[in-house]
N, C-alpha and C positions, 0 to 999 in steps of 0.2 A: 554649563548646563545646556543640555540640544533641548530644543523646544520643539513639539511633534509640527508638523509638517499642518493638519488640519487644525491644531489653534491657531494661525498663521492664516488659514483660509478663515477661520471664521472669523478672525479679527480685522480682515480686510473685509467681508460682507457688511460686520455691524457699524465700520466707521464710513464706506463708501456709499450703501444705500440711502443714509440722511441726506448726502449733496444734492439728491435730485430732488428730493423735497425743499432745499434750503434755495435751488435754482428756482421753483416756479416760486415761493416768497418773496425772492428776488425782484421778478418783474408784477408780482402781486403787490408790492412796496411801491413800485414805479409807477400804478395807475394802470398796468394791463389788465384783460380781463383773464378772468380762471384759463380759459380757452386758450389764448395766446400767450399769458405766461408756460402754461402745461405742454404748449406746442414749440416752449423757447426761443421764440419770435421775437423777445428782448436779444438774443445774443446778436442779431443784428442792426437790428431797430429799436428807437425810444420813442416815447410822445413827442417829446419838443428836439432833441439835439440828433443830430446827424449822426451815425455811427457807421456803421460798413455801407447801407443802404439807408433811405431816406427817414426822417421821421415821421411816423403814424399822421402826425399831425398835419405836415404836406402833401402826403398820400390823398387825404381822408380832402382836403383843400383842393387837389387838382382834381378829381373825381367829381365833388360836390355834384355837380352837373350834373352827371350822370344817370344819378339816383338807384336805380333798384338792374341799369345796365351794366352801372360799373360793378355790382355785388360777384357777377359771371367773369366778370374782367378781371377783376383783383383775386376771385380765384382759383381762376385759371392760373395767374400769374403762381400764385404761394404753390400749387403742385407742383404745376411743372417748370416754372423758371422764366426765367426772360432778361432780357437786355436791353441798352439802349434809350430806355425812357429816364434816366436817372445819372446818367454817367457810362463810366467805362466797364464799373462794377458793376457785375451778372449780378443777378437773384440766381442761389441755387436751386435744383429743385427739391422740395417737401414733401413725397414720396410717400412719405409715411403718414402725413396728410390726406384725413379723406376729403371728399368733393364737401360732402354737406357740413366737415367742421372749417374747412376753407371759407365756405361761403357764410358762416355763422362768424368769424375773425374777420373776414369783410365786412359785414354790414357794423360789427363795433367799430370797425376803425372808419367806417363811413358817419358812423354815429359822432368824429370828434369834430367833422364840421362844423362850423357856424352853419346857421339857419336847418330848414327840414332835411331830413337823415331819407335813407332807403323805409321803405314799407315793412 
């Protein structure tokens, strides 16, 4: 029996659209926020363990300082990329990221510091 050609498409739409939802629950499981589970910022990063780049947690710990300088720092970094502060491992660039949901993923992961957070 040949099976049409568009059951085929739509059986791939109905089972492939649920993963991008099942991805941001993923890092919404983890403790990310909506924003950077939704931006899939888990795929390289976790709260506490290391995974391709650092975790949230270190980020958020070397910044601390910083306060509401580093929010421009960090996301500058998630658009356009960068190296060298972490290892040998680049940050890609997040492109598809805009400015002001960068700097709203920053000030959360500035938020896992101990003590006061950005403004």
């Amino acid at each position: 029996m040949k099976i049409p050609s568009c059951s085929i498409a739509v059986a791939a739409l109905v089972f492939a659209v649920p993963t991008a939802g099942l991805a941001a629950d993923a890092g919404l499981a983890q403790g990310l926020s909506a924003l950077a589970a939704h931006q899939h910022c888990d795929e390289c990063h976790a709260i506490k363990e290391a995974r391709i780049g650092p975790p949230f947690l270190a980020v958020a710990a070397r910044y601390a300082g910083e306060r509401d300088a580093a929010v421009n720092r960090l996301a500058l970094k998630i658009v356009y990329g960068g190296a060298g502060n972490w290892g040998t491992i680049p940050m890609v660039p997040n492109e598809r990221v805009s400015m002001d949901d960068a700097r709203a993923i920053s000030r959360w992961i500035l938020t896992l510091a101990p003590g006061p957070g950005p403004k």
